[in-house]
C-alpha positions as CSV (number, residue, x, y, z in Angstrom):
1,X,0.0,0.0,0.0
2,X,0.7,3.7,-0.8
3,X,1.7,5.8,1.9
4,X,0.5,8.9,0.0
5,X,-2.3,9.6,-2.4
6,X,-3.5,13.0,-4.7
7,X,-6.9,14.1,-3.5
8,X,-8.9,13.9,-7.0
9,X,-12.6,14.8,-5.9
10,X,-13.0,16.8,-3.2
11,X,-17.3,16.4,-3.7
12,X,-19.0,17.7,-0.3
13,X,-15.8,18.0,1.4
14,X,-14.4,21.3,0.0
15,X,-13.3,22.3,3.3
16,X,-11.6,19.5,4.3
17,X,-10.0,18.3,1.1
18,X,-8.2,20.0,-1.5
19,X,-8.4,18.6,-5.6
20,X,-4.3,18.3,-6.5
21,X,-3.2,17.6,-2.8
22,X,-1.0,15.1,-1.8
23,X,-2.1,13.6,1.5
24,X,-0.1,11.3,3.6
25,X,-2.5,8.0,4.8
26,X,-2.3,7.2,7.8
27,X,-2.3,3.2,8.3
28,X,-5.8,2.1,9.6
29,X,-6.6,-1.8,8.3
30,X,-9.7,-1.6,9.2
31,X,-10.7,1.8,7.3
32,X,-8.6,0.5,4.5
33,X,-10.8,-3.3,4.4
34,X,-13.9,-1.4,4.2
35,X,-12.6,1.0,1.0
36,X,-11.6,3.9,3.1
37,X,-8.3,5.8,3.6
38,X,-7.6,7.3,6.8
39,X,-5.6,11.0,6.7
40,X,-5.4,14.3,8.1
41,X,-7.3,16.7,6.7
42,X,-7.1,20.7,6.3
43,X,-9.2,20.3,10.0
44,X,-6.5,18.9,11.0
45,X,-7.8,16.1,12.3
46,X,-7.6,12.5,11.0
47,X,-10.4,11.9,9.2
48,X,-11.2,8.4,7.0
49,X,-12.5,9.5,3.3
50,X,-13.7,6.8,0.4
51,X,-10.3,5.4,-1.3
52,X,-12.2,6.4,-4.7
53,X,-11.6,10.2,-4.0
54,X,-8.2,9.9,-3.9
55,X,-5.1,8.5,-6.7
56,X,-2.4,6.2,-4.8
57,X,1.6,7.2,-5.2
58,X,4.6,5.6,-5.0
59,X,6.7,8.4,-4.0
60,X,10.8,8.0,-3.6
61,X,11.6,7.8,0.2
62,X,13.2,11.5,0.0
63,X,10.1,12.9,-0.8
64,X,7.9,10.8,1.9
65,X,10.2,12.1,4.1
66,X,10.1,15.6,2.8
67,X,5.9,15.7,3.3
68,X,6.7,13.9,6.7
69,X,9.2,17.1,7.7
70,X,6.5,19.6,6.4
71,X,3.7,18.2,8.2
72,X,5.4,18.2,11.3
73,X,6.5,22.0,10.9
């Protein structure tokens, strides 16, 4: 599994989800057996959103860690 994904529909959640954002999931089996993907959104609270609104990336580990470094800024 992904440990980032591009938001690509954003449909009733405008506020908590930007189109074109790369959001880091945070692991949650459960959410993930049921089609969801757990993250934190712009509430900044974690928050588990259908899979289908979202595009899975496999990003080099320099860049995980670079999202990783901003998010904890």
């Amino acid at each position: 599994m992904s440990h980032c994904a591009l938001c690509v529909n954003n449909e009733g959640y405008q506020v908590s989800l930007e189109v074109g954002k790369v959001y880091r999931i945070i692991p949650d089996a459960e959410a993930w057996t049921h089609g969801y993907l757990r993250l934190v959104d712009e509430s900044g609270e974690e928050y588990a959103y259908a899979g289908e609104r979202f595009f899975p990336l496999d990003l080099p580990p320099a860049v995980e860690q670079a999202i990783l470094a901003a998010e904890a800024a």
